[in-house]
C-alpha positions, -999 to 999 in steps of 0.1 A, spaced: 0 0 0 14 37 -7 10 61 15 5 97 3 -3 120 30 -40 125 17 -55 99 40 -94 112 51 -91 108 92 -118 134 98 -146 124 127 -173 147 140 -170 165 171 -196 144 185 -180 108 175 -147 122 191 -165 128 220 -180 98 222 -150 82 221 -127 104 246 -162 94 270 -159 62 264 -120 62 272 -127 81 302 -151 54 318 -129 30 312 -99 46 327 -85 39 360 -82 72 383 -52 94 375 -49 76 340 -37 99 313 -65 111 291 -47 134 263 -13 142 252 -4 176 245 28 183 216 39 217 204 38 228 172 78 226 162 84 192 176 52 186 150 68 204 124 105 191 124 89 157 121 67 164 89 100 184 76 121 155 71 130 145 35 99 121 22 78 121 51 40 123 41 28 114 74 32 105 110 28 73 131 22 76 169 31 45 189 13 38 226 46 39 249 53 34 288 70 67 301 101 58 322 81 75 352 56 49 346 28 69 327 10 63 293 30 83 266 32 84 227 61 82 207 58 95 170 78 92 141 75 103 107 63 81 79 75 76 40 54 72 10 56 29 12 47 31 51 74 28 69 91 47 96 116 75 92 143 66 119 174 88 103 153 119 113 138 132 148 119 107 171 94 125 192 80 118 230 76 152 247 37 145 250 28 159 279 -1 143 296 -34 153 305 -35 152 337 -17 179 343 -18 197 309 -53 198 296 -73 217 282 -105 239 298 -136 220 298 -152 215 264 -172 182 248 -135 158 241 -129 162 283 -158 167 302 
């Protein structure tokens, strides 16, 4: 399969909703719920040469929380591992967002 960074991943605001709820419900107290990345880390991914996309993989923090590690992604699929490798997600809890229909 070829990948070329056009991929529909749209959902309504209500299905994401939905679907943060239903994560929530199932959560243990004090799991993380979000993941928060600035914009640069975002961009120096996507800037490397050939990258049409990103992949994010589910990760254990080495303080024991759920993280995500991302890394860029060529046209055939696969993983860009000459360029940047990101994990500064910061979690929600503590860094999330004011209330609104994906956390409350």
């Amino acid at each position: 399969m070829e990948y070329a960074g056009k991929e529909e991943h749209g959902i309504s605001l209500a299905e994401a909703a939905k679907m943060t709820k239903a994560h929530r419900s199932a959560a243990a107290p004090g799991d993380v719920n979000a993941h928060y990345v600035g914009r640069e880390a975002v961009e120096a991914l996507l800037k490397q040469p050939g990258c049409v996309g990103l992949r994010f993989y589910h990760a254990q923090h080495p303080k024991g929380h759920h993280t995500l590690v991302a890394v860029g992604v060529d046209k055939a699929g696969s993983d860009l591992h000459q360029g940047p490798i990101c994990e500064q997600f910061h979690p929600c809890p503590p860094y999330c967002s004011a209330a609104n229909p994906l956390n409350s």
